[in-house]
C-alpha positions as a Markdown table, in Angstrom:
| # | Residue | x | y | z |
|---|---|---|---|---|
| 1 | Unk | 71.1 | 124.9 | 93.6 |
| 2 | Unk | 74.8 | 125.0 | 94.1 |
| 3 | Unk | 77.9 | 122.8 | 92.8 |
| 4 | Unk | 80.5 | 121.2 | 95.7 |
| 5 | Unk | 83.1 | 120.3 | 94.7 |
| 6 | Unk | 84.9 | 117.4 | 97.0 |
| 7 | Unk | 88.0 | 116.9 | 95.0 |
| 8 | Unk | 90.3 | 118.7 | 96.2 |
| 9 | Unk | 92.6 | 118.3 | 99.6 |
| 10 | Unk | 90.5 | 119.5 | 101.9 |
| 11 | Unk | 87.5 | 117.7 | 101.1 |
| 12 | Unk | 89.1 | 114.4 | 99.6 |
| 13 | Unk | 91.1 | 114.0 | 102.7 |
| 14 | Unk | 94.2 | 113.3 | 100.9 |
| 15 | Unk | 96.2 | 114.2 | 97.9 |
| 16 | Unk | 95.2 | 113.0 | 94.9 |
| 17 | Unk | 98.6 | 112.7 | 94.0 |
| 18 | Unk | 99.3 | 110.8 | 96.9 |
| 19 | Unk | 97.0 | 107.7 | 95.8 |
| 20 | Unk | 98.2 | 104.5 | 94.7 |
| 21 | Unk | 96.2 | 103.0 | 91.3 |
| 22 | Unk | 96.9 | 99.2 | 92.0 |
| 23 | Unk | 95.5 | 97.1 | 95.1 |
| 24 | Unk | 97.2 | 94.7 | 97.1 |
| 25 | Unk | 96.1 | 92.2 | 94.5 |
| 26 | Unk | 97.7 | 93.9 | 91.7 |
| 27 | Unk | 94.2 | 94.9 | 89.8 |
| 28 | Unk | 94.4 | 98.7 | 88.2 |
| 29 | Unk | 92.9 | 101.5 | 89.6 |
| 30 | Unk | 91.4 | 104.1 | 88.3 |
| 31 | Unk | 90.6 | 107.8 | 89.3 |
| 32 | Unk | 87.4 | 109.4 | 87.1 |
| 33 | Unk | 85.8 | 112.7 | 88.3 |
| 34 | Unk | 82.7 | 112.8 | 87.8 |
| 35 | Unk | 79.3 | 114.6 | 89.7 |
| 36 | Unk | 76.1 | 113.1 | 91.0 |
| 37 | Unk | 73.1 | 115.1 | 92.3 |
| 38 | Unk | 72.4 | 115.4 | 96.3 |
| 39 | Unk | 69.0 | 116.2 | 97.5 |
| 40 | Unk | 69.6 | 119.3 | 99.3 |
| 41 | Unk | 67.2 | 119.5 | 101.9 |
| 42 | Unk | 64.8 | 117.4 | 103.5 |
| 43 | Unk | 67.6 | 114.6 | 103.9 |
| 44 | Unk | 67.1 | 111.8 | 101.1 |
| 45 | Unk | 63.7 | 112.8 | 99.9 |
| 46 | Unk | 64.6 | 116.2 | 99.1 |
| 47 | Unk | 63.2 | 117.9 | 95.8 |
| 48 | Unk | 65.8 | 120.1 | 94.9 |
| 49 | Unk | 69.7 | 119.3 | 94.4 |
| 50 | Unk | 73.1 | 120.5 | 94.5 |
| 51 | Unk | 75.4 | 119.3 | 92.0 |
| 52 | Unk | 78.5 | 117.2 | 94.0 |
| 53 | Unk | 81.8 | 117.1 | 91.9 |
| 54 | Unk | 84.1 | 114.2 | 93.4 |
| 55 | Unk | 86.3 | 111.3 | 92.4 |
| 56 | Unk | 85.9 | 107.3 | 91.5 |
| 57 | Unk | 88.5 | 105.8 | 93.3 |
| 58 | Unk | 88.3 | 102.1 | 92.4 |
| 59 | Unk | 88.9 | 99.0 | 90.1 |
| 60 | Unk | 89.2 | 100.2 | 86.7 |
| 61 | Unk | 86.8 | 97.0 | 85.7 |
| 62 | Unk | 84.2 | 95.0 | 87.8 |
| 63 | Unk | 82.5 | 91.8 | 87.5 |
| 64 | Unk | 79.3 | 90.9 | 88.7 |
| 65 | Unk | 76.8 | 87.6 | 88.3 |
| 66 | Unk | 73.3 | 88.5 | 88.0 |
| 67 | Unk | 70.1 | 86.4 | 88.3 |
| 68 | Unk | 68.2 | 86.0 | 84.9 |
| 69 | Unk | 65.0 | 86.7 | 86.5 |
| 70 | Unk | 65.1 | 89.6 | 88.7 |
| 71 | Unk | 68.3 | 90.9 | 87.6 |
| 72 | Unk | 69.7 | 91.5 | 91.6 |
| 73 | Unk | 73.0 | 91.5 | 91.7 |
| 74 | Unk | 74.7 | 87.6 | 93.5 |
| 75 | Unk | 78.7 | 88.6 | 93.7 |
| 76 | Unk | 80.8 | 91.7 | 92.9 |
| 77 | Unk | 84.1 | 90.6 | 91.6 |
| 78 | Unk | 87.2 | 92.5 | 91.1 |
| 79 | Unk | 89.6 | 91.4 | 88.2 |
| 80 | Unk | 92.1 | 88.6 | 90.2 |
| 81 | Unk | 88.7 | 87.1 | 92.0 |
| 82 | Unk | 87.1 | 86.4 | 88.3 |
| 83 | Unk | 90.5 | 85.5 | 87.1 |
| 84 | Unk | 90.4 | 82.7 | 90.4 |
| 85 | Unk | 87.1 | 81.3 | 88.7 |
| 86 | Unk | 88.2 | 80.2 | 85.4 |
| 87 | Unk | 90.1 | 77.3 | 84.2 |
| 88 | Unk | 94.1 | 77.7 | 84.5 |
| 89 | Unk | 96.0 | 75.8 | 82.9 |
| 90 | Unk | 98.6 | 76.5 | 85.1 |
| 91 | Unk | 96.6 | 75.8 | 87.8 |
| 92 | Unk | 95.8 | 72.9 | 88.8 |
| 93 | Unk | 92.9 | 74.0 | 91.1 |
| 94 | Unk | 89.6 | 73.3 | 89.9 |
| 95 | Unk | 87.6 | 76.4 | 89.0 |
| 96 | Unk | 84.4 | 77.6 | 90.3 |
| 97 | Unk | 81.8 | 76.6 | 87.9 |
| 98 | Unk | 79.1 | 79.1 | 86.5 |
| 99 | Unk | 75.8 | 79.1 | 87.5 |
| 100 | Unk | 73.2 | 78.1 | 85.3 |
| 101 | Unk | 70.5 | 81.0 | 86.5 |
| 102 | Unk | 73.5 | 84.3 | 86.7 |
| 103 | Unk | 75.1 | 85.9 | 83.7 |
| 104 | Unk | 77.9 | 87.7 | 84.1 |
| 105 | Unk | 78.3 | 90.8 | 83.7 |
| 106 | Unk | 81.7 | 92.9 | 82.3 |
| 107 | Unk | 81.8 | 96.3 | 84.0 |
| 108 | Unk | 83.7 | 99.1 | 82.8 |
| 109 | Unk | 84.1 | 101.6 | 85.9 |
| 110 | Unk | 85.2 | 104.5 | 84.1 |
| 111 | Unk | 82.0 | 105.4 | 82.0 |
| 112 | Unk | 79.9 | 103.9 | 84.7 |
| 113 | Unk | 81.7 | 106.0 | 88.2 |
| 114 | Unk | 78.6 | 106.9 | 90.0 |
| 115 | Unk | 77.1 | 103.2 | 89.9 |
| 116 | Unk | 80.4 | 101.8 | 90.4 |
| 117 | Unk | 81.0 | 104.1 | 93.6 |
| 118 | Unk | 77.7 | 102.2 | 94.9 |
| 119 | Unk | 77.7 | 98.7 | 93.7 |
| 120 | Unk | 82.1 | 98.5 | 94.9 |
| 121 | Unk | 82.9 | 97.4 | 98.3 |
| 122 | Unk | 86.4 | 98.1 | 96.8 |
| 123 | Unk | 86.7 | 101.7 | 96.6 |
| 124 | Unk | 88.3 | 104.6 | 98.4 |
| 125 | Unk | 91.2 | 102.8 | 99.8 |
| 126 | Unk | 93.2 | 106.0 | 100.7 |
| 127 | Unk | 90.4 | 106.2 | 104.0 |
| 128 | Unk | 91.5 | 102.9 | 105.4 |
| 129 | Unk | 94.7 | 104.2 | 107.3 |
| 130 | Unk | 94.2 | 105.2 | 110.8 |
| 131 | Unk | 95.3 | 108.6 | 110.2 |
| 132 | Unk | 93.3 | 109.8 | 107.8 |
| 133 | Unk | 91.6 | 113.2 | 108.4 |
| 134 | Unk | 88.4 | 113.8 | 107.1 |
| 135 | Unk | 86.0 | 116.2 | 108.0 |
| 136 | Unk | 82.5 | 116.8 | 106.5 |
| 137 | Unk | 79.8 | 119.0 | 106.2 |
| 138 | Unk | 76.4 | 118.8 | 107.7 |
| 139 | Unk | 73.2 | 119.4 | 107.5 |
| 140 | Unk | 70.1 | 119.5 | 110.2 |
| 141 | Unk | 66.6 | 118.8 | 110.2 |
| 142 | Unk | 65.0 | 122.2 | 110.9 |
| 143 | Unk | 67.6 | 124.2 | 109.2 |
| 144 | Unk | 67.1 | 126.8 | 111.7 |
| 145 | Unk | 67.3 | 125.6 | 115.1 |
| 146 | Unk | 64.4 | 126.0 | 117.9 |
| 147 | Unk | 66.0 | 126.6 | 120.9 |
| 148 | Unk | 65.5 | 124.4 | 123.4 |
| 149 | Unk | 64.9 | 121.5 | 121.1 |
| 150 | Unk | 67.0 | 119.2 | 119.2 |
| 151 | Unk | 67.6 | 118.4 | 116.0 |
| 152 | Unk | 67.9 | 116.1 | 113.1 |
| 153 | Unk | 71.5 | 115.8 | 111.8 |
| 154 | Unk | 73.5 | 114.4 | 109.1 |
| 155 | Unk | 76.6 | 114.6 | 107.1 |
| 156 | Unk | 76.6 | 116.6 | 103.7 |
| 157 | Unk | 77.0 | 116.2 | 101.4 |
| 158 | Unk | 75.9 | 112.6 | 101.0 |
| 159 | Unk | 77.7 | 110.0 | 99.8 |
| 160 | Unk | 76.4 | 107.6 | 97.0 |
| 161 | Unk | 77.0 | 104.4 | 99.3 |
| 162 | Unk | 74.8 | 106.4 | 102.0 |
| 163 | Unk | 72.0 | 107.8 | 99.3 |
| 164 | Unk | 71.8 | 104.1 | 96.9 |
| 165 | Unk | 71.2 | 101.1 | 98.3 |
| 166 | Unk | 73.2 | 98.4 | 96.9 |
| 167 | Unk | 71.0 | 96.0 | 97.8 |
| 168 | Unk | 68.4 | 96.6 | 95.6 |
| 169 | Unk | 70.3 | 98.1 | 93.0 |
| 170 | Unk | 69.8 | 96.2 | 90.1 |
| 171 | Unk | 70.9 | 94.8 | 86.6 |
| 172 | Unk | 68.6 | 95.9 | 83.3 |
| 173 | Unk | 69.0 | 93.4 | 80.9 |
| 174 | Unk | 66.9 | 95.0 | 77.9 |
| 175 | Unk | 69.0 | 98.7 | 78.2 |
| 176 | Unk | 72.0 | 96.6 | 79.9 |
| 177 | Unk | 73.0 | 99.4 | 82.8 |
| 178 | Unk | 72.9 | 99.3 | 86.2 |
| 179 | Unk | 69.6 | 100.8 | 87.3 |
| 180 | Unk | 70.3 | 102.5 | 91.0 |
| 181 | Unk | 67.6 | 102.5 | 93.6 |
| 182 | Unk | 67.7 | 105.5 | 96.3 |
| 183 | Unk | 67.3 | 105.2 | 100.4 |
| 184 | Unk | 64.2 | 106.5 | 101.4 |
| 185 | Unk | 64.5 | 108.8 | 105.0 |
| 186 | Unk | 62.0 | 105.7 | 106.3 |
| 187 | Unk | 64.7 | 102.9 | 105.1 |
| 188 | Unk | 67.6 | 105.1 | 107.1 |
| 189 | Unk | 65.7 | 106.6 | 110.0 |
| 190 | Unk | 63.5 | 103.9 | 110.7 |
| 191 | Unk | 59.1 | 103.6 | 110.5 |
| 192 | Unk | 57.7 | 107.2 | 111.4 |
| 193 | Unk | 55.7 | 107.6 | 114.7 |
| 194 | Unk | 52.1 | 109.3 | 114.1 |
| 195 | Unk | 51.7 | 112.6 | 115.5 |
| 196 | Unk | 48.9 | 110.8 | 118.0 |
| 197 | Unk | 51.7 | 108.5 | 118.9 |
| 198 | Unk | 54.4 | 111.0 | 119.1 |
| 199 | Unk | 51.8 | 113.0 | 121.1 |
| 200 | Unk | 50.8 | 109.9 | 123.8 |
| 201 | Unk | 54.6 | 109.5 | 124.2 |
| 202 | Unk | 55.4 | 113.2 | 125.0 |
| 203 | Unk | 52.5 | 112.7 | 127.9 |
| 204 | Unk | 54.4 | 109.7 | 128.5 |
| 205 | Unk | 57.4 | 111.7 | 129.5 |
| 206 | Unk | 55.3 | 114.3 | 131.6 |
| 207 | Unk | 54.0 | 111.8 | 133.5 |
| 208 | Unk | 57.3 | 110.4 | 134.2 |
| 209 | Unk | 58.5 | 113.8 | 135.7 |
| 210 | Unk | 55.3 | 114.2 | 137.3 |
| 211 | Unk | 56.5 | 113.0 | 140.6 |
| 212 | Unk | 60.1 | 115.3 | 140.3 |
| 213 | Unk | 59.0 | 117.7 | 139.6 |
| 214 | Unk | 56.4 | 118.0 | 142.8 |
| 215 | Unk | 59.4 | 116.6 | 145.2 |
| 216 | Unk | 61.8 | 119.4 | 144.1 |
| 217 | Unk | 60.6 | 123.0 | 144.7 |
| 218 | Unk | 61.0 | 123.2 | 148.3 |
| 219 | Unk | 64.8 | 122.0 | 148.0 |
| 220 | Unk | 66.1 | 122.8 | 144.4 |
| 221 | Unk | 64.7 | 126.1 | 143.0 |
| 222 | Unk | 67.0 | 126.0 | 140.2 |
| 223 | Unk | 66.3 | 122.0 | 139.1 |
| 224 | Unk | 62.7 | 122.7 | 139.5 |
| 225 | Unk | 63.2 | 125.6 | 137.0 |
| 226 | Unk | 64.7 | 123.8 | 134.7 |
| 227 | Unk | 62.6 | 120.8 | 135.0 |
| 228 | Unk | 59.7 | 123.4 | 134.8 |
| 229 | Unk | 60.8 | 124.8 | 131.2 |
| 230 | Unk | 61.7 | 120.6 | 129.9 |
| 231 | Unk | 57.9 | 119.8 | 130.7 |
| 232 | Unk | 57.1 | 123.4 | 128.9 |
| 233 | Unk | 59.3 | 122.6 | 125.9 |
| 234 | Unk | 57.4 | 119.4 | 125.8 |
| 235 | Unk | 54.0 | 120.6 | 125.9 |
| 236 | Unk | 54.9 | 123.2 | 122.8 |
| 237 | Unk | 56.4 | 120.7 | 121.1 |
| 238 | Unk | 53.6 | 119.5 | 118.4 |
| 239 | Unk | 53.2 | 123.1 | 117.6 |
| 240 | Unk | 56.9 | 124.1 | 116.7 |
| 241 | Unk | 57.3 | 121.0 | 114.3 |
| 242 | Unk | 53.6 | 119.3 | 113.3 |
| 243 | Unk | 53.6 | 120.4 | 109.5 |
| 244 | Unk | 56.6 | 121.5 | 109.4 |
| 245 | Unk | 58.9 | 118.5 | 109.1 |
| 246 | Unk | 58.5 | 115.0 | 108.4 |
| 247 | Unk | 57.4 | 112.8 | 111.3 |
| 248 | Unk | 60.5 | 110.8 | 110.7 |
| 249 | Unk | 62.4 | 113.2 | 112.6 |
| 250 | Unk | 60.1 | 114.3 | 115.1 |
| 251 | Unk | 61.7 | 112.4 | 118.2 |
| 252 | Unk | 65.3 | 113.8 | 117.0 |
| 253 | Unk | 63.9 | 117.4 | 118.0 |
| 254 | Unk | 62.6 | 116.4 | 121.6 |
| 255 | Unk | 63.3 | 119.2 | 124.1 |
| 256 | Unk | 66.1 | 117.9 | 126.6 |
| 257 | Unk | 67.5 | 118.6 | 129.6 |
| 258 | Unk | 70.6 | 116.9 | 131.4 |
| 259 | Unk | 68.2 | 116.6 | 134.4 |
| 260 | Unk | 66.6 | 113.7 | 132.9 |
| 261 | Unk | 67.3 | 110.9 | 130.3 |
| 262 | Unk | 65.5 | 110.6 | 127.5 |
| 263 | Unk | 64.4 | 107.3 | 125.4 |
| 264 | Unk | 63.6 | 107.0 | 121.8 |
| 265 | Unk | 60.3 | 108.0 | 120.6 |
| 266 | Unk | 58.9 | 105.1 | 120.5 |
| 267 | Unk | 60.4 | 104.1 | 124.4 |
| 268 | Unk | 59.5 | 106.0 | 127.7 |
| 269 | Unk | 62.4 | 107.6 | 129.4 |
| 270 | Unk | 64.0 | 106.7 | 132.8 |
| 271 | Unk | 64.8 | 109.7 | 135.5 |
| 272 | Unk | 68.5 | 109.7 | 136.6 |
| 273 | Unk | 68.7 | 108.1 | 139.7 |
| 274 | Unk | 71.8 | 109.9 | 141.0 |
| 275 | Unk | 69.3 | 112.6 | 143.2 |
| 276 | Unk | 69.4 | 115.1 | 140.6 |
Protein backbone atom coordinates (compact mmCIF):
# COMPACT_ATOMS: atom_id res chain seq x y z
CA UNK A 1 0.00 0.00 0.00
CA UNK A 2 1.42 3.42 -0.87
CA UNK A 3 0.26 7.15 -0.35
CA UNK A 4 -0.04 9.64 -3.79
CA UNK A 5 -0.11 12.48 -3.26
CA UNK A 6 -1.96 14.67 -6.22
CA UNK A 7 -1.63 18.04 -4.70
CA UNK A 8 0.91 19.44 -5.90
CA UNK A 9 1.70 21.22 -9.54
CA UNK A 10 2.34 18.49 -11.39
CA UNK A 11 -0.46 16.33 -10.48
CA UNK A 12 -3.12 19.13 -9.71
CA UNK A 13 -2.44 20.62 -13.06
CA UNK A 14 -2.28 24.03 -11.81
CA UNK A 15 -1.07 26.07 -8.98
CA UNK A 16 -2.94 26.05 -6.09
CA UNK A 17 -2.12 29.45 -5.66
CA UNK A 18 -3.31 30.22 -8.94
CA UNK A 19 -7.15 29.21 -8.08
CA UNK A 20 -9.87 31.62 -7.59
CA UNK A 21 -12.33 30.75 -4.30
CA UNK A 22 -15.56 32.47 -5.60
CA UNK A 23 -17.62 31.36 -8.79
CA UNK A 24 -19.07 33.32 -11.31
CA UNK A 25 -22.06 33.54 -9.07
CA UNK A 26 -20.27 35.02 -6.25
CA UNK A 27 -20.70 31.71 -3.77
CA UNK A 28 -17.20 31.00 -1.68
CA UNK A 29 -14.95 28.39 -2.39
CA UNK A 30 -13.18 26.39 -0.50
CA UNK A 31 -9.91 24.39 -0.86
CA UNK A 32 -9.72 21.23 1.92
CA UNK A 33 -7.06 18.50 1.51
CA UNK A 34 -8.02 15.71 2.35
CA UNK A 35 -7.28 11.62 1.27
CA UNK A 36 -9.59 8.87 0.08
CA UNK A 37 -8.60 5.19 -0.43
CA UNK A 38 -8.10 3.79 -4.26
CA UNK A 39 -8.42 0.11 -4.87
CA UNK A 40 -5.10 -0.57 -6.24
CA UNK A 41 -5.47 -3.30 -8.41
CA UNK A 42 -8.11 -5.19 -9.99
CA UNK A 43 -9.73 -1.75 -11.17
CA UNK A 44 -12.74 -0.84 -8.84
CA UNK A 45 -13.17 -4.15 -7.08
CA UNK A 46 -9.70 -4.26 -5.92
CA UNK A 47 -8.98 -5.53 -2.19
CA UNK A 48 -6.06 -3.63 -1.30
CA UNK A 49 -5.62 0.36 -1.47
CA UNK A 50 -3.30 3.07 -1.78
CA UNK A 51 -3.92 6.06 0.16
CA UNK A 52 -4.66 9.29 -2.48
CA UNK A 53 -3.83 12.71 -0.86
CA UNK A 54 -5.66 15.56 -3.10
CA UNK A 55 -7.73 18.73 -2.84
CA UNK A 56 -11.73 19.75 -2.50
CA UNK A 57 -12.03 22.34 -4.85
CA UNK A 58 -15.65 23.53 -4.44
CA UNK A 59 -18.56 25.40 -2.79
CA UNK A 60 -17.79 25.87 0.68
CA UNK A 61 -21.66 24.81 1.49
CA UNK A 62 -24.14 22.70 -0.59
CA UNK A 63 -27.82 22.15 -0.52
CA UNK A 64 -29.61 19.26 -1.44
CA UNK A 65 -33.57 18.01 -1.26
CA UNK A 66 -33.90 14.48 -0.40
CA UNK A 67 -36.90 12.19 -0.65
CA UNK A 68 -38.22 11.10 2.92
CA UNK A 69 -38.56 7.61 1.80
CA UNK A 70 -35.53 6.36 0.13
CA UNK A 71 -33.34 9.17 0.97
CA UNK A 72 -31.90 9.57 -3.00
CA UNK A 73 -30.86 12.64 -3.52
CA UNK A 74 -33.69 15.21 -6.14
CA UNK A 75 -31.36 18.55 -6.67
CA UNK A 76 -27.84 19.65 -5.66
CA UNK A 77 -27.92 23.37 -4.97
CA UNK A 78 -25.20 25.69 -4.56
CA UNK A 79 -25.67 28.80 -2.15
CA UNK A 80 -27.25 31.66 -4.94
CA UNK A 81 -29.58 28.63 -6.43
CA UNK A 82 -31.15 28.04 -2.74
CA UNK A 83 -31.01 31.71 -2.17
CA UNK A 84 -33.37 31.92 -5.77
CA UNK A 85 -35.87 29.59 -3.95
CA UNK A 86 -36.97 31.50 -1.00
CA UNK A 87 -39.08 34.37 -0.55
CA UNK A 88 -37.39 37.97 -1.22
CA UNK A 89 -38.65 40.61 -0.23
CA UNK A 90 -36.98 42.41 -2.56
CA UNK A 91 -37.97 40.31 -5.13
CA UNK A 92 -40.85 40.27 -6.47
CA UNK A 93 -40.61 36.84 -8.16
CA UNK A 94 -42.45 34.19 -6.64
CA UNK A 95 -40.28 31.55 -5.05
CA UNK A 96 -40.11 27.93 -5.71
CA UNK A 97 -42.22 26.25 -3.17
CA UNK A 98 -40.86 23.16 -1.12
CA UNK A 99 -41.93 19.92 -1.69
CA UNK A 100 -43.96 18.19 0.61
CA UNK A 101 -42.02 14.52 0.28
CA UNK A 102 -37.93 16.27 0.22
CA UNK A 103 -36.18 17.74 3.20
CA UNK A 104 -33.53 19.74 2.68
CA UNK A 105 -30.53 19.24 3.59
CA UNK A 106 -27.58 21.91 4.80
CA UNK A 107 -24.20 20.69 3.65
CA UNK A 108 -21.02 21.75 5.04
CA UNK A 109 -18.20 20.82 2.32
CA UNK A 110 -15.34 21.21 4.40
CA UNK A 111 -15.77 18.29 7.03
CA UNK A 112 -17.59 16.41 4.43
CA UNK A 113 -14.69 16.76 1.09
CA UNK A 114 -14.71 13.35 -0.16
CA UNK A 115 -18.69 13.13 -0.44
CA UNK A 116 -18.79 16.53 -1.59
CA UNK A 117 -16.15 15.82 -4.46
CA UNK A 118 -18.87 13.15 -5.54
CA UNK A 119 -22.32 14.43 -4.94
CA UNK A 120 -20.88 18.38 -6.69
CA UNK A 121 -21.24 18.92 -10.29
CA UNK A 122 -19.58 22.21 -9.15
CA UNK A 123 -16.16 21.45 -8.51
CA UNK A 124 -12.70 21.66 -9.99
CA UNK A 125 -13.21 24.75 -11.94
CA UNK A 126 -9.46 25.43 -12.59
CA UNK A 127 -9.94 22.21 -15.45
CA UNK A 128 -12.52 24.01 -17.52
CA UNK A 129 -9.96 26.23 -19.52
CA UNK A 130 -8.90 24.88 -22.73
CA UNK A 131 -5.35 24.92 -21.80
CA UNK A 132 -5.21 23.10 -19.00
CA UNK A 133 -2.49 20.33 -18.83
CA UNK A 134 -3.13 17.41 -17.08
CA UNK A 135 -1.57 14.23 -17.33
CA UNK A 136 -2.37 11.07 -15.32
CA UNK A 137 -1.22 7.91 -14.32
CA UNK A 138 -2.47 4.49 -15.34
CA UNK A 139 -2.92 1.36 -14.71
CA UNK A 140 -3.60 -2.07 -16.96
CA UNK A 141 -5.48 -5.04 -16.62
CA UNK A 142 -2.76 -7.70 -16.58
CA UNK A 143 -0.18 -5.64 -14.93
CA UNK A 144 2.32 -7.38 -16.90
CA UNK A 145 1.70 -7.35 -20.44
CA UNK A 146 1.40 -10.72 -22.74
CA UNK A 147 2.78 -9.90 -25.83
CA UNK A 148 0.87 -10.07 -28.49
CA UNK A 149 -2.30 -9.40 -26.69
CA UNK A 150 -4.00 -6.29 -25.39
CA UNK A 151 -4.91 -4.98 -22.48
CA UNK A 152 -7.23 -3.45 -19.99
CA UNK A 153 -6.45 0.23 -19.26
CA UNK A 154 -7.36 2.95 -17.13
CA UNK A 155 -6.34 6.12 -15.53
CA UNK A 156 -4.85 6.10 -11.88
CA UNK A 157 -5.34 6.94 -9.65
CA UNK A 158 -9.05 7.15 -9.72
CA UNK A 159 -11.07 9.87 -9.19
CA UNK A 160 -13.98 9.86 -6.67
CA UNK A 161 -16.59 11.07 -9.44
CA UNK A 162 -15.18 7.88 -11.55
CA UNK A 163 -15.08 5.31 -8.34
CA UNK A 164 -18.83 6.63 -6.50
CA UNK A 165 -21.75 6.83 -8.29
CA UNK A 166 -23.76 9.82 -7.56
CA UNK A 167 -26.64 8.39 -8.52
CA UNK A 168 -27.17 6.11 -6.02
CA UNK A 169 -25.43 7.84 -3.38
CA UNK A 170 -27.62 8.46 -0.84
CA UNK A 171 -28.94 10.51 2.27
CA UNK A 172 -29.02 8.62 5.90
CA UNK A 173 -31.51 10.14 7.85
CA UNK A 174 -31.06 8.21 11.26
CA UNK A 175 -26.81 8.96 11.36
CA UNK A 176 -27.65 12.12 8.96
CA UNK A 177 -24.35 11.64 6.40
CA UNK A 178 -24.10 11.09 3.05
CA UNK A 179 -23.69 7.26 2.65
CA UNK A 180 -21.46 6.75 -0.74
CA UNK A 181 -22.08 3.80 -3.02
CA UNK A 182 -19.02 2.56 -5.16
CA UNK A 183 -18.98 1.50 -9.21
CA UNK A 184 -18.66 -1.97 -9.59
CA UNK A 185 -16.04 -3.02 -12.77
CA UNK A 186 -19.63 -4.53 -14.29
CA UNK A 187 -21.46 -0.94 -13.85
CA UNK A 188 -18.27 0.75 -15.86
CA UNK A 189 -17.20 -2.02 -18.23
CA UNK A 190 -20.35 -3.40 -19.02
CA UNK A 191 -22.13 -7.34 -18.28
CA UNK A 192 -19.20 -9.90 -18.48
CA UNK A 193 -19.15 -12.50 -21.40
CA UNK A 194 -18.74 -16.23 -20.06
CA UNK A 195 -15.72 -17.95 -20.93
CA UNK A 196 -18.09 -20.32 -23.25
CA UNK A 197 -19.18 -17.18 -24.90
CA UNK A 198 -15.92 -15.53 -24.97
CA UNK A 199 -14.67 -18.94 -26.36
CA UNK A 200 -17.66 -19.26 -29.34
CA UNK A 201 -16.70 -15.76 -30.26
CA UNK A 202 -12.93 -16.26 -30.58
CA UNK A 203 -14.07 -19.34 -33.09
CA UNK A 204 -16.11 -16.71 -34.39
CA UNK A 205 -13.15 -14.72 -35.51
CA UNK A 206 -11.20 -17.85 -36.83
CA UNK A 207 -13.78 -18.54 -38.90
CA UNK A 208 -13.90 -15.17 -40.22
CA UNK A 209 -10.13 -15.35 -41.34
CA UNK A 210 -10.66 -18.78 -42.48
CA UNK A 211 -11.09 -17.81 -46.06
CA UNK A 212 -7.77 -15.10 -45.81
CA UNK A 213 -5.96 -16.77 -44.60
CA UNK A 214 -6.15 -19.86 -47.40
CA UNK A 215 -6.26 -17.06 -50.30
CA UNK A 216 -2.95 -15.44 -49.09
CA UNK A 217 0.06 -17.84 -49.02
CA UNK A 218 0.82 -18.11 -52.52
CA UNK A 219 0.95 -14.21 -52.94
CA UNK A 220 1.76 -12.59 -49.46
CA UNK A 221 4.17 -14.70 -47.40
CA UNK A 222 4.59 -12.06 -44.98
CA UNK A 223 0.51 -11.31 -44.38
CA UNK A 224 -0.03 -14.96 -44.25
CA UNK A 225 2.64 -14.95 -41.35
CA UNK A 226 1.14 -12.57 -39.62
CA UNK A 227 -2.29 -13.65 -40.08
CA UNK A 228 -0.83 -17.11 -39.10
CA UNK A 229 0.41 -15.99 -35.56
CA UNK A 230 -3.35 -13.54 -34.98
CA UNK A 231 -5.26 -16.97 -35.44
CA UNK A 232 -2.34 -18.52 -33.00
CA UNK A 233 -2.67 -15.74 -30.49
CA UNK A 234 -6.33 -16.50 -30.62
CA UNK A 235 -6.37 -20.06 -30.11
CA UNK A 236 -3.89 -19.54 -26.82
CA UNK A 237 -5.93 -17.02 -25.76
CA UNK A 238 -8.31 -18.78 -22.92
CA UNK A 239 -5.14 -20.18 -21.56
CA UNK A 240 -3.08 -16.84 -20.98
CA UNK A 241 -6.04 -15.13 -19.11
CA UNK A 242 -9.05 -17.86 -17.91
CA UNK A 243 -8.40 -17.58 -14.00
CA UNK A 244 -6.38 -15.07 -14.21
CA UNK A 245 -8.41 -11.98 -14.57
CA UNK A 246 -11.94 -11.11 -14.44
CA UNK A 247 -14.06 -11.98 -17.43
CA UNK A 248 -14.93 -8.28 -17.56
CA UNK A 249 -11.90 -7.63 -19.28
CA UNK A 250 -11.37 -10.54 -21.27
CA UNK A 251 -12.26 -8.98 -24.87
CA UNK A 252 -9.84 -5.90 -23.84
CA UNK A 253 -6.81 -8.49 -24.11
CA UNK A 254 -7.78 -9.96 -27.68
CA UNK A 255 -4.75 -10.60 -29.71
CA UNK A 256 -4.72 -8.05 -32.74
CA UNK A 257 -3.28 -7.48 -35.72
CA UNK A 258 -3.70 -4.33 -38.15
CA UNK A 259 -4.41 -6.94 -40.86
CA UNK A 260 -7.84 -7.32 -39.62
CA UNK A 261 -10.50 -5.31 -37.59
CA UNK A 262 -11.72 -6.45 -34.66
CA UNK A 263 -15.40 -6.08 -33.00
CA UNK A 264 -16.27 -6.11 -29.45
CA UNK A 265 -16.56 -9.30 -27.66
CA UNK A 266 -19.73 -9.64 -27.82
CA UNK A 267 -19.76 -8.65 -32.00
CA UNK A 268 -18.01 -10.64 -34.87
CA UNK A 269 -15.37 -8.68 -36.60
CA UNK A 270 -15.23 -7.47 -40.30
CA UNK A 271 -11.92 -8.13 -42.54
CA UNK A 272 -10.58 -4.86 -44.13
CA UNK A 273 -11.66 -4.69 -47.41
CA UNK A 274 -8.75 -2.63 -48.80
CA UNK A 275 -6.91 -6.14 -50.23
CA UNK A 276 -4.72 -6.41 -47.28
Amino acid sequence: MATIDMRDEANLGVNINDIELTDEHGNDWILVEYEYQCPNSDFLEGTEFDTVETYYCGPEKLYFWVDNETGEFETVLRQHEKDEREPNEDDDSDPIPPPDDKTLIEYNCADHPLESDVISDYHNNHADPDDYLHTPGAKTIPEVPVAGYGRFEYEYPIHPDHMYDDKRTHWDFENECVVLVKFTNEDIVGEPNTWEELRQHRKALLTLTDAQYASIESYDPAGYARLGAYRQALRDWPGHFEGVIDAVFADSCLPYDSIIELGNAGTDPTLHTDGT
